[in-house]
C-alpha positions in Angstrom: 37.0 -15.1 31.3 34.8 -12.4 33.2 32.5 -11.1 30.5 32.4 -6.8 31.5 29.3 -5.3 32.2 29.2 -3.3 29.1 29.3 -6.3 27.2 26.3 -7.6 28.8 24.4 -4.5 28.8 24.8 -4.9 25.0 23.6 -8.6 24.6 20.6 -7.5 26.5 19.9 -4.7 23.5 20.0 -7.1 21.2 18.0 -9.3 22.3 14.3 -10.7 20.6 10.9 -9.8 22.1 9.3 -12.9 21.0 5.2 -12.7 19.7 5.8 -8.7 19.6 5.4 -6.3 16.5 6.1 -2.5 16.4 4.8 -0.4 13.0 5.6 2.4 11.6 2.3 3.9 9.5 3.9 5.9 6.5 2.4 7.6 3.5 4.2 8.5 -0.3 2.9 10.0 -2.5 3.3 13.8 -4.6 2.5 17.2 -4.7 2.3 18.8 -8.2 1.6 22.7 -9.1 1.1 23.7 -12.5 3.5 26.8 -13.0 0.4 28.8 -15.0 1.7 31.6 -17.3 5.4 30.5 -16.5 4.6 26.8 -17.7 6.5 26.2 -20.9 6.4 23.1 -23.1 8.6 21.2 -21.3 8.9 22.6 -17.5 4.8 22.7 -16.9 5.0 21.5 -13.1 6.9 22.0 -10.1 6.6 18.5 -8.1 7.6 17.3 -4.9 7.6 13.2 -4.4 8.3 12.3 -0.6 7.8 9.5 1.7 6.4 10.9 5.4 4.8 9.9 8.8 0.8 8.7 8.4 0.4 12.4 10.4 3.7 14.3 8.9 5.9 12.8 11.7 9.3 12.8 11.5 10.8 9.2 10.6 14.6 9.4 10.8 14.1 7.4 14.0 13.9 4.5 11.3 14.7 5.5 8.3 18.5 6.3 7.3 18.0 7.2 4.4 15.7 7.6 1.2 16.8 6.9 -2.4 15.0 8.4 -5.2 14.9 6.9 -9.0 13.7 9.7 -11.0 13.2 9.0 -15.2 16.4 8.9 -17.3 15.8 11.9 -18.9 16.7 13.6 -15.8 20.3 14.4 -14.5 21.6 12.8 -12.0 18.3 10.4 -11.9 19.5 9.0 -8.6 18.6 11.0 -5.5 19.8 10.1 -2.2 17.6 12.2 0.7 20.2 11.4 3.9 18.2 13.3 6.6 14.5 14.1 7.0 12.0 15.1 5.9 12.5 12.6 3.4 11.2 14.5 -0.3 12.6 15.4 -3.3 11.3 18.6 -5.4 11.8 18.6 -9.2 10.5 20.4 -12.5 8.8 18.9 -16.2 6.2 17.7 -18.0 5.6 14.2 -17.8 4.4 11.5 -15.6 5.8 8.8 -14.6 6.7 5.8 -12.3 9.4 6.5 -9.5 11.1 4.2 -7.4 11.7 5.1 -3.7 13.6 3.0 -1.6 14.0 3.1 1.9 17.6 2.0 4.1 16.9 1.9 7.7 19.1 1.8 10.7 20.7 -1.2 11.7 18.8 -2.4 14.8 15.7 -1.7 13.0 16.5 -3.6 9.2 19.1 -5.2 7.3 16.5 -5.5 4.0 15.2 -1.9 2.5 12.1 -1.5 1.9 11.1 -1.0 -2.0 8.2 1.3 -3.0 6.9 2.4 -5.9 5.0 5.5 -6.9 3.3 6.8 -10.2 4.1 10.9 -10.3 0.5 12.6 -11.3 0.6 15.9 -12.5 -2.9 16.6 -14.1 -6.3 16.1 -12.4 -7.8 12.6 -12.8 -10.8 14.8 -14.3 -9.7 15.6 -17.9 -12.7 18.4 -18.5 -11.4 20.1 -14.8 -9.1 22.8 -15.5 -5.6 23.2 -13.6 -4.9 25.8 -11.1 -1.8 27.1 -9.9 -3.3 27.8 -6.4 -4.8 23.6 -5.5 -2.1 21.7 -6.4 -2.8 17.5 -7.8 -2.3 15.6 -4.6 -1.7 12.0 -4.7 -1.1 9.5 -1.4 -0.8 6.1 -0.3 -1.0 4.7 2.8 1.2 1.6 4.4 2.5 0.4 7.0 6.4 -0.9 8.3 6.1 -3.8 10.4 8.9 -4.6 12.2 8.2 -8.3 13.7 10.9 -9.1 17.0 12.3 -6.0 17.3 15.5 -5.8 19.8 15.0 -4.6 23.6 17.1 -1.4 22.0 14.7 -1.2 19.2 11.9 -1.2 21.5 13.4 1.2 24.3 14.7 3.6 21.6 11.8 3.9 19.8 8.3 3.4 22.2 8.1 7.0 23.3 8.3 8.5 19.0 5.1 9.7 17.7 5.8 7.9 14.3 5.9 4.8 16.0 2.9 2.1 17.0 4.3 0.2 20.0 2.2 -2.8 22.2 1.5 -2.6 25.7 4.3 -5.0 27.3 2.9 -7.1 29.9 2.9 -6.1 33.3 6.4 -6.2 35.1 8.4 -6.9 32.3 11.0 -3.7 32.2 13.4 -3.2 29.5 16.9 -2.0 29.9 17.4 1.6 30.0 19.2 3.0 26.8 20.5 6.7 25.8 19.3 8.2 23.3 21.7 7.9 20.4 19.5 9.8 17.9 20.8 13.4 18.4 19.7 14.8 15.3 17.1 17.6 15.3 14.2 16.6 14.5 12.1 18.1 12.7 8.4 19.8 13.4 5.6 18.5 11.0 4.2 22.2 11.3 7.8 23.4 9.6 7.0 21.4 6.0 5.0 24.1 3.7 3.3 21.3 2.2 1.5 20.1 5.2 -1.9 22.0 4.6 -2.2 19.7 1.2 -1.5 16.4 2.8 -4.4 13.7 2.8 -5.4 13.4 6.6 -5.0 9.2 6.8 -6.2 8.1 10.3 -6.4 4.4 11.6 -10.0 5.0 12.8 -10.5 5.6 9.5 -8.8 2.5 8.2 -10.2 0.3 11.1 -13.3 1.4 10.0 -12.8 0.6 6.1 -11.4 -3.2 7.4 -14.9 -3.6 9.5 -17.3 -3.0 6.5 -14.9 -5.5 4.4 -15.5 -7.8 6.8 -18.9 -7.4 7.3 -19.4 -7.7 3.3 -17.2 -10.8 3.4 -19.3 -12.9 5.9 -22.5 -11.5 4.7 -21.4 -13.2 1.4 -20.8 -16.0 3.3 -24.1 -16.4 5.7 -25.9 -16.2 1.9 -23.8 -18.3 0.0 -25.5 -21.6 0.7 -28.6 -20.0 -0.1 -27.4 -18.6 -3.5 -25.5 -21.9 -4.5 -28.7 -23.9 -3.8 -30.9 -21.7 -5.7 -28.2 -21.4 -8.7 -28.1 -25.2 -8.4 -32.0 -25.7 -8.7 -31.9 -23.6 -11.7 -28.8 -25.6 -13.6 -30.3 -28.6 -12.9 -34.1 -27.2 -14.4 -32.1 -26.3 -17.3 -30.2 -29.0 -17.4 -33.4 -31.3 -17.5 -35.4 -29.0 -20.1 -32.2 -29.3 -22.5 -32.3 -33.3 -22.2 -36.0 -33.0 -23.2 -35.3 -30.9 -26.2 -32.8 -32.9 -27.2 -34.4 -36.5 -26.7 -37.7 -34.6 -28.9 -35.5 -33.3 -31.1 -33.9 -36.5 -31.5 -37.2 -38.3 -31.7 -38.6 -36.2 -34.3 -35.4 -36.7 -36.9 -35.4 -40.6 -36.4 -39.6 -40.4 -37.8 -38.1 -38.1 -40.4 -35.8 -40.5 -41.7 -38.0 -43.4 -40.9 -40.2 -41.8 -43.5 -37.7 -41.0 -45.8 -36.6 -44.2 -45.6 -40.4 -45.6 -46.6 -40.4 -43.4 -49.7 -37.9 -44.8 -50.9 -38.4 -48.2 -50.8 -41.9 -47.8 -52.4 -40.1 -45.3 -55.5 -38.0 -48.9 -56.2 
């Protein structure tokens, strides 16, 4: 059987770059504006909970799809978000925890990805007052790691500004592939919300993972010194309680020694 070019072509999409990871840096989080003189008892906030690039870039080149679990009280508390940006806008009161759960395609995941986000409405600052011009802004940062990704994966995906792709080594070529992505995407400029994101940078975050390090091994360059000083100090203790205890101990046994005298002279 003569296996068709096509069929090879395909094989080679599919196939494992071994010792090679791709990431996709994402950020969730919500936007929340108190509505002011409109706010009633029970709609006091406009919210939007989302799930977007690390700089507002668009992620359907990975993501399928985005699935929502809002609180029980709402209708319909299920959201499915098919095509990007990837953000759901509601109205209410309260805060609370929502589930987001993200389906990617199928050369990039077969697993979704679960995350979990606690809606904030009001300032962490109790005395600060609301304003229905700065809206409560709350972000995480993280990171998809895709470990192996397919030759396709890799082709498809190393030219998208959401995506962090290695340097290949030198001469190694992969196989060309079309574009099958012919949605429009979309321009971070475009999302209203953009001027109230949190800028996350991975300077930034390089920088926050050097001075953890640097605490961590000054810890450790002073540890012997601190254990051998807090040893030194337990064992002083240690020695002055024994002596306390032995005098202590001494002093009851002439005690009863005397007791013991007194009465054997009173018979």
């Amino acid at each position: 059987m003569v296996r068709s070019s096509d069929d090879s072509e395909k094989k080679n999409l599919v196939k494992k770059l071994k010792d090679v990871e791709i990431s996709v840096p994402i950020v969730y989080g919500n936007v929340a504006f108190w509505l002011g003189k409109k706010a009633s008892e029970y709609q006091s906030h406009r919210w939007t909970v989302y799930v977007r690039g690390a700089t507002n870039e668009d992620l359907s080149v990975v993501v399928k799809r985005a699935v929502f679990q809002l609180h029980s009280s709402f209708n319909n508390p299920m959201r499915v978000v098919e095509s990007p940006p990837f953000e759901l806008s509601e109205s209410g009161w309260g805060e609370f925890e929502i589930a987001i759960t993200l389906h990617f395609h199928n050369d990039v995941s077969e697993k979704p990805l679960h995350l979990y986000h606690h809606l904030k409405l009001y300032p962490e600052d109790e005395s600060g007052s609301m304003s229905v011009k700065k809206p409560v802004v709350v972000e995480s940062y993280d990171e998809i790691v895709l470990a192996e990704p397919s030759e396709g994966l890799f082709a498809r995906v190393q030219n998208h500004p959401a995506v962090v792709v290695p340097r290949l080594p030198a001469g190694f070529s992969l196989p060309p592939v079309e574009d099958a992505d012919k949605r429009k995407r979309i321009d971070p400029k475009d999302n209203p919300l953009t001027q109230w994101f949190t800028n996350f940078s991975e300077a930034d975050e390089l920088l926050k993972l050097a001075a953890a390090r640097q605490q961590m091994l000054t810890a450790w360059r002073y540890w012997p010194v601190l254990s051998a000083t807090y040893a030194k100090v337990f064992v002083k203790e240690k020695i002055e309680l024994t002596c306390s205890l032995m005098a202590f101990s001494f002093s009851l046994l002439l005690d009863l020694n005397s007791l013991t005298d007194d009465v054997v002279a009173a018979s």
